[in-house]
C-alpha positions in Angstrom: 24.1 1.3 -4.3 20.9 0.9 -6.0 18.3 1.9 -8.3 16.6 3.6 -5.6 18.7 4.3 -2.6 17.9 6.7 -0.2 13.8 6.5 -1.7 11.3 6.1 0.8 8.3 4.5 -1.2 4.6 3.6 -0.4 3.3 0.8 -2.9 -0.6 0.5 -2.6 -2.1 -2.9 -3.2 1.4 -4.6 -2.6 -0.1 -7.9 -0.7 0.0 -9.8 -4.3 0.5 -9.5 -8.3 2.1 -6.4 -10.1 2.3 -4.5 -5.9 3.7 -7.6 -5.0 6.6 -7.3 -7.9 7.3 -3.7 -7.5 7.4 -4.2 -3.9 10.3 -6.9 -4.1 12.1 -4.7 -7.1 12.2 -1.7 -5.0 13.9 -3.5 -1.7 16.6 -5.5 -4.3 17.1 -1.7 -5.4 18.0 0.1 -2.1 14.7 1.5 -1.5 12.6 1.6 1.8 8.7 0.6 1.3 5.5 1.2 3.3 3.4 -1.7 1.4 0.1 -1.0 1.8 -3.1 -3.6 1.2 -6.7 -4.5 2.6 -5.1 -8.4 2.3 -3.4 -7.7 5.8 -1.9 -11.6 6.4 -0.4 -11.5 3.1 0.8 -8.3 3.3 2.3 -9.1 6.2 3.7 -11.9 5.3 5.3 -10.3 2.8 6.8 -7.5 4.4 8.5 -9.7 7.2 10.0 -11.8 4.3 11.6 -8.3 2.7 12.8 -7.7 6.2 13.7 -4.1 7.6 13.2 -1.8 4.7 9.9 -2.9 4.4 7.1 -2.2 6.1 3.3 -3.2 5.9 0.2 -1.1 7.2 -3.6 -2.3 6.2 -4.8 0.5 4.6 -8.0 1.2 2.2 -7.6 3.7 -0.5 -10.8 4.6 -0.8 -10.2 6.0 3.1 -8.6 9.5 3.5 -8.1 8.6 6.9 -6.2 5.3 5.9 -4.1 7.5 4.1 -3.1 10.3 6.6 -2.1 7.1 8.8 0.4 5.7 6.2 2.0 8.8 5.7 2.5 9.2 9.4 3.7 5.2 9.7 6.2 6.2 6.5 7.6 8.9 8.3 8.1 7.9 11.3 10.0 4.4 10.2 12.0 5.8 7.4 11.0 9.3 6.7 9.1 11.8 3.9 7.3 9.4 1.2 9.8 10.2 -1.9 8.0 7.9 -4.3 4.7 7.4 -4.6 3.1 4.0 -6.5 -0.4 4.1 -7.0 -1.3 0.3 -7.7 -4.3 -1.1 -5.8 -7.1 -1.5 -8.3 -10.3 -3.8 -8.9 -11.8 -4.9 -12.3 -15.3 -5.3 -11.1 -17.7 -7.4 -12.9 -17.4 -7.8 -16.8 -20.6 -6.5 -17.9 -21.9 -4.7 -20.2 -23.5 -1.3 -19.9 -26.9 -2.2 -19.1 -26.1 -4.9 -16.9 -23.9 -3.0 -15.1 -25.0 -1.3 -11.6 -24.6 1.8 -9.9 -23.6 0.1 -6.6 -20.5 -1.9 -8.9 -19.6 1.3 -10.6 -19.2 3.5 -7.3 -17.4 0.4 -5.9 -14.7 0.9 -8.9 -14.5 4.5 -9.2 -13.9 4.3 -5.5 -11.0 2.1 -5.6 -9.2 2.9 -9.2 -10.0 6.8 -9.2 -10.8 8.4 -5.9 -7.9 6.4 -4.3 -5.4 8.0 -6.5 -6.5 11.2 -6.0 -6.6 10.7 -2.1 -2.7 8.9 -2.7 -1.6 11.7 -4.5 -2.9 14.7 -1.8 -1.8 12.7 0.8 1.6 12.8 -0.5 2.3 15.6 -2.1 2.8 18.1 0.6 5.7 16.0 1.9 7.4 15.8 -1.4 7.2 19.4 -2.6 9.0 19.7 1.3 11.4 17.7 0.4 12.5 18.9 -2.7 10.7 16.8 -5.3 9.8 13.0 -5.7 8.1 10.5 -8.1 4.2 9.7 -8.5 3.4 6.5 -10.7 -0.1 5.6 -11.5 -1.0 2.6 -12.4 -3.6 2.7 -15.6 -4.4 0.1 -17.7 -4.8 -0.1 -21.7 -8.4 0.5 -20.7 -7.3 3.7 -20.4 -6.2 4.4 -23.5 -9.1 2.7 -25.4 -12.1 1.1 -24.8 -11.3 -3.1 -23.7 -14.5 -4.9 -24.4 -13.2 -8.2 -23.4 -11.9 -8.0 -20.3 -13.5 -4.5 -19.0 -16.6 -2.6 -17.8 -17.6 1.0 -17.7 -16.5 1.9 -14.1 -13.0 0.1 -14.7 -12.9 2.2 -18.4 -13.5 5.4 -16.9 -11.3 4.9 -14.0 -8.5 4.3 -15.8 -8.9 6.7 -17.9 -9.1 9.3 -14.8 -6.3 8.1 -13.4 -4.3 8.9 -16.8 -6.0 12.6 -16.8 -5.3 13.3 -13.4 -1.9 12.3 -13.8 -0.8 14.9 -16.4 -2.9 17.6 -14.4 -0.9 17.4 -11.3 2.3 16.4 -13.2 1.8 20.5 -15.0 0.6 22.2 -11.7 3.6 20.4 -9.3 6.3 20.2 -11.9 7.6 23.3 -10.2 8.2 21.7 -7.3 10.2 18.6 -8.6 7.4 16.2 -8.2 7.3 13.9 -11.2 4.1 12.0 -12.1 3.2 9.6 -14.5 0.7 6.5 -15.8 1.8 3.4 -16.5 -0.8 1.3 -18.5 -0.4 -2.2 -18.5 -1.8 -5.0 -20.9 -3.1 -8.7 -19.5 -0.7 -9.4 -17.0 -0.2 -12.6 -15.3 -1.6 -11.7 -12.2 -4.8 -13.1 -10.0 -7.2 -10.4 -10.8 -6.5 -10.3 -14.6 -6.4 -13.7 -14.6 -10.4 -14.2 -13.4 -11.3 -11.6 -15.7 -9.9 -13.9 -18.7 -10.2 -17.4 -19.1 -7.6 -20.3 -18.5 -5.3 -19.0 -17.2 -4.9 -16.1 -19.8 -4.8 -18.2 -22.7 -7.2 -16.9 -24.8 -6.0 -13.1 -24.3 -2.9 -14.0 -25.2 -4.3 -14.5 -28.9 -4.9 -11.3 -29.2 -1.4 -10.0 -28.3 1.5 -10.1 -31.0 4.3 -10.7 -28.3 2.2 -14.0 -28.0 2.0 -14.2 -24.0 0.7 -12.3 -21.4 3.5 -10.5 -19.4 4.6 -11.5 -16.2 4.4 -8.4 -13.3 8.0 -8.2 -12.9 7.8 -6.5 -16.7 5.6 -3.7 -15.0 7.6 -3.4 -12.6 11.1 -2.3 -14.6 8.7 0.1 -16.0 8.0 1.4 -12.9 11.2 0.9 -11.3 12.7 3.3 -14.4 9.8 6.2 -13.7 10.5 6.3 -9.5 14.5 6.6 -10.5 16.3 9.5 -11.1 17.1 8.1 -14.7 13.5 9.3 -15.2 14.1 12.9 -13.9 12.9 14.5 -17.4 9.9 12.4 -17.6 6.8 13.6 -16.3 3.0 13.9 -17.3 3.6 10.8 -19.9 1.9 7.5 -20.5 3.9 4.0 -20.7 2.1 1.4 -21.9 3.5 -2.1 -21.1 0.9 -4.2 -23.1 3.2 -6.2 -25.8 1.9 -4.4 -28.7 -1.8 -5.4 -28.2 -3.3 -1.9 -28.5 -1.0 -0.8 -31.7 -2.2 -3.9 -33.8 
C-alpha cells in the first residue's frame, strides 16, 4: 500500500517539470490522478505512459468552466477529488517595473492567482462531502521575498496571493478536515525556471548554499508529505524547498 492509496488527486500543470514529478510520485504511491495541462500531446502522452490511475483532461486554469469539467471527469473515473495540487504557473517576462505591462501582468495574475482560487472552489465542496482532503499550492520563494533576478511584479504578487489565500481557506475549512498549504520552491531544474535563468541554471546556483539547483522530484517529496495523512496536523503552513537560498 502506498503513500497515497485510496487518494483521488488532480495535479494542474502536470504535462512537464515539477507537475510532471508529482504526477509520477503520486501513481508510484497508490494514488489515482486527473493530470491536468493546456500542453494536451504531452499530457497525454504522459498519462497513457502512467497507465490506468492516471488520467489527462486539457484544462485552463484561468477557466471556471475548465474546472467544473475536471471535477466531473475526476469523478466520474475514480471519484470525489481528495487532494488537490495547485501547480500550473507562468513566470512572465523578467522586467522591471516600468517595463512591465498591464496586458503581462493580468496574463500572470490570471494563471498563478485566479487559477488557485478557481482550483480551490472547485474542489472544496467535494472534499468537505467527503470528510476532508488536502490542498497544496504551489508558491515560490517570490512569495516570501521580493526575487529580483529571476522575477517580475505580477509573478511576486502572485505568489505571494497564493501563500495568503492559502492560510485563509486553510482557517475557514479546517473544520471540515480540508488541509491546505504552500509549498514555495527555489530554482528548480525545470524548463520554465530554466529560461528565466541563464545556462542552464548555472549562475543561480551561485547564489544557493546547497550549490545546485534542485531537481523537481525534491518538490515533489515535499508535496507528496503535505497530500499524505502523515501531514494530517499540518495546515495553513509554508514549506519552502529552496536549498537555503532565502536564509543566507
Amino acid at each position: 500500500m502506498g503513500r497515497l492509496a485510496g487518494k483521488v488527486a488532480v495535479i494542474t500543470g502536470a504535462a512537464q517539470g515539477m507537475g510532471e514529478a508529482h504526477a509520477r510520485l503520486f501513481i508510484r504511491e497508490g494514488a489515482q490522478v486527473v493530470l491536468t495541462d493546456l500542453n494536451e500531446e504531452g499530457g497525454r502522452a504522459l498519462a497513457h505512459e502512467l497507465g490506468g490511475n492516471a488520467l489527462f483532461v486539457r484544462q485552463d486554469v484561468a477557466c471556471a468552466g475548465d474546472w467544473e469539467a475536471v471535477v466531473r471527469a475526476a469523478e466520474a473515473r475514480f471519484g470525489p477529488v481528495t487532494v488537490l495540487v495547485n501547480n500550473a504557473g507562468i513566470i512572465g517576462p523578467v522586467k522591471g517595473l516600468l517595463e512591465f505591462s498591464e496586458e503581462d501582468y493580468l496574463r500572470v495574475c490570471s494563471v498563478n492567482q485566479l487559477g488557485v482560487f478557481l482550483g480551490m472552489k472547485a474542489v472544496l465542496p467535494g472534499m468537505i462531502k467527503a470528510g476532508g482532503g488536502s490542498i497544496v499550492n504551489i508558491s515560490s520563494i517570490a512569495g516570501m521575498l521580493g526575487t529580483k533576478e529571476s522575477s517580475n511584479a505580477a509573478y511576486c504578487a502572485s505568489k505571494w496571493a497564493v501563500r495568503g489565500m492559502t492560510k485563509l481557506v486553510a482557517a475557514q475549512h479546517g473544520a471540515s478536515g480540508v488541509r491546505v498549504n504552500s509549498v514555495h520552491p527555489g530554482y528548480i531544474l525545470t524548463p520554465m525556471m530554466i529560461s528565466a535563468t541563464d545556462e542552464q541554471g548555472g549562475g543561480a546556483a551561485d547564489v544557493i548554499p546547497l550549490g545546485r539547483m534542485a531537481r523537481p522530484e525534491e518538490v515533489s517529496n515535499v508535496v507528496l508529505f503535505l497530500a499524505s495523512d502523515e501531514a494530517s496536523f499540518v495546515s495553513g503552513t509554508e514549506h519552502v524547498v529552496d536549498g537555503a537560498m532565502i536564509a543566507g
